[in-house]
N, C-alpha and C positions, 0 to 999 in steps of 0.2 A: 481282741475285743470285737464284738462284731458291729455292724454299720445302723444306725437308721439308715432306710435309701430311700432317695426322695426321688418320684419321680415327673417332677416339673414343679411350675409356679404355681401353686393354687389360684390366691388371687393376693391385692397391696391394698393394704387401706389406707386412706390418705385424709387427712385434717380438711376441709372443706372449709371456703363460704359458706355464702348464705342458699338455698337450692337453687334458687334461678340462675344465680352465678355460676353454678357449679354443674348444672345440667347444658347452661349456653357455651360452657368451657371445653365441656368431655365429650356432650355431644354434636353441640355446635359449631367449633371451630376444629375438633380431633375424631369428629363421625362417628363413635362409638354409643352405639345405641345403649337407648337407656332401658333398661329391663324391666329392673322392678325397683321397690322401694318397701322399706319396713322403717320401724321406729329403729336406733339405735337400742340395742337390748341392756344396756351397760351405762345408759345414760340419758336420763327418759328425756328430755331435753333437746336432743339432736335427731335428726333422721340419719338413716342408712341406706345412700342411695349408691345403686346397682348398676354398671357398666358392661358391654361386651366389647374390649380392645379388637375384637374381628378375628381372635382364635377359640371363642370359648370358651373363656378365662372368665375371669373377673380382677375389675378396677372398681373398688369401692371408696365411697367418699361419704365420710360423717361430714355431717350440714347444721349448720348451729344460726336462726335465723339474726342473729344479735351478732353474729361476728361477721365486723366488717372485710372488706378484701383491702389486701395490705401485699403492696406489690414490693417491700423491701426485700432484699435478699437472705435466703436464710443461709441458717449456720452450716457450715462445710467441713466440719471442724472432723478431727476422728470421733468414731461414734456415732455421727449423722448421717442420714443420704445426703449420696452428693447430686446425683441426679437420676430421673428414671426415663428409660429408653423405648421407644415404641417401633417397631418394625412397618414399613413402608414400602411396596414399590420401588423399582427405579420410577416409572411413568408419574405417580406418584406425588415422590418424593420433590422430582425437578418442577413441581407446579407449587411447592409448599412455600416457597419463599413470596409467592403473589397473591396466595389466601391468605398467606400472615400477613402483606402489607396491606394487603384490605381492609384488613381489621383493625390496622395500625399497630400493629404488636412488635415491638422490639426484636432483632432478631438477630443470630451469628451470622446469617449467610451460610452458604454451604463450604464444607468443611471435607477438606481430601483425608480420610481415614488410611489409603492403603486400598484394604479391601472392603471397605464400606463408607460411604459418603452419612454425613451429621450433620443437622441446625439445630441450635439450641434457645430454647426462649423460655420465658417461665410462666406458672399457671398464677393464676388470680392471687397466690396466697403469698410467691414469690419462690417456687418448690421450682427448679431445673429439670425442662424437660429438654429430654431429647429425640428428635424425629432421625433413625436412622435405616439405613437402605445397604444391604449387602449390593456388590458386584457380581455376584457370580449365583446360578444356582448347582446345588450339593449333586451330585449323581444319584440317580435312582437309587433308592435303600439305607443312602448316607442320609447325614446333616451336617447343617453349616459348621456346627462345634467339630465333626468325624475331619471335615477338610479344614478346619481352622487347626487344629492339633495336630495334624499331619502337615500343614504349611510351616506351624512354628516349627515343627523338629527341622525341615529344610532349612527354615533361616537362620537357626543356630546352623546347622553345619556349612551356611554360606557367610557365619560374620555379618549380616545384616544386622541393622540396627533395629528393623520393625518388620512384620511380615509385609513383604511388595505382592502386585501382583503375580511374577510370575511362580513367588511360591502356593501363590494359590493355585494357580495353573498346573504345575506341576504336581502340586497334593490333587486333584482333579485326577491327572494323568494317571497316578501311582491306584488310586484308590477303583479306578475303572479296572485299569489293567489288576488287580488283586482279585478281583468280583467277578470275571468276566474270562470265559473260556475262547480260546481261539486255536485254530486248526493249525495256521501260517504262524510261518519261521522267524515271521518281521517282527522287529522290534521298535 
């Protein structure tokens, strides 16, 4: 059978606030410029407001001016998102926990991933965000996924329980040395 092949995210639309809320959210405290704006096309009642998460993407959020922000936790359940993930800096990232507490926002604190550091907090509506920041960057022509899949095949065959840093290290190593011609005998 052959494949759909998808090749990236398009964009996430997400249940919104009211705009103000939702513009001082995405753009306000998560930098993500706000683009454009149309009516929701599906629901003459709400707006469809336009985000750029800073890869030229899109984060879209329907705005409904009559729903309140309701910071209860949402459902985790299977079936639902559980959380959505926004890439970061390291330089970044180690300043996120002092714009959040500026703003007073609830927060995890930073979070030892292995190969990538996480905070977690939630948007106005109660939706699980996460700010997260790889350690490493990929070799020229790779991506973080090329050296992430090449890390986990390492820590299966070292018994590890999660990939550590030095199998990223080491998928690093392997994936230069595959790419990369050399003259010397060194290994």
């Amino acid at each position: 059978m052959r494949k759909i092949q998808s090749q990236g995210l398009h964009h996430v639309t997400l249940n919104g606030a009211d705009r103000q809320t939702s513009i001082d959210f995405w753009e306000g405290l998560l930098g993500m410029p706000f683009i454009f704006e149309q009516p929701n096309l599906d629901s003459k009642n709400e707006a469809h407001l336009y985000f750029d998460p800073g890869d030229g993407r899109l984060v879209t959020v329907f705005c409904d001016e009559s729903r309140p922000k309701n910071l209860k936790r949402l459902a985790q359940d299977p079936g639902h998102v559980h959380h959505i993930a926004f890439s970061l800096s390291q330089v970044s990232f180690w300043q996120a926990v002092d714009r959040l507490n500026e703003r007073k926002i609830k927060h995890s604190g930073p979070k030892d991933r292995g190969f990538m550091d996480s905070i977690y907090f939630r948007d106005p509506l109660g939706l699980l965000i996460e700010l997260a920041s790889y350690r490493f960057d990929p070799p020229r022509g790779s991506t973080h996924s090329n050296v992430l899949t090449v890390a986990h095949v390492l820590r299966i065959e070292t018994g590890a329980a999660a990939i550590e840093a030095c199998h990223v290290a080491d998928a690093i190593e392997k994936i230069t040395n595959e790419s990369a011609q050399s003259l010397s005998n060194n290994s």
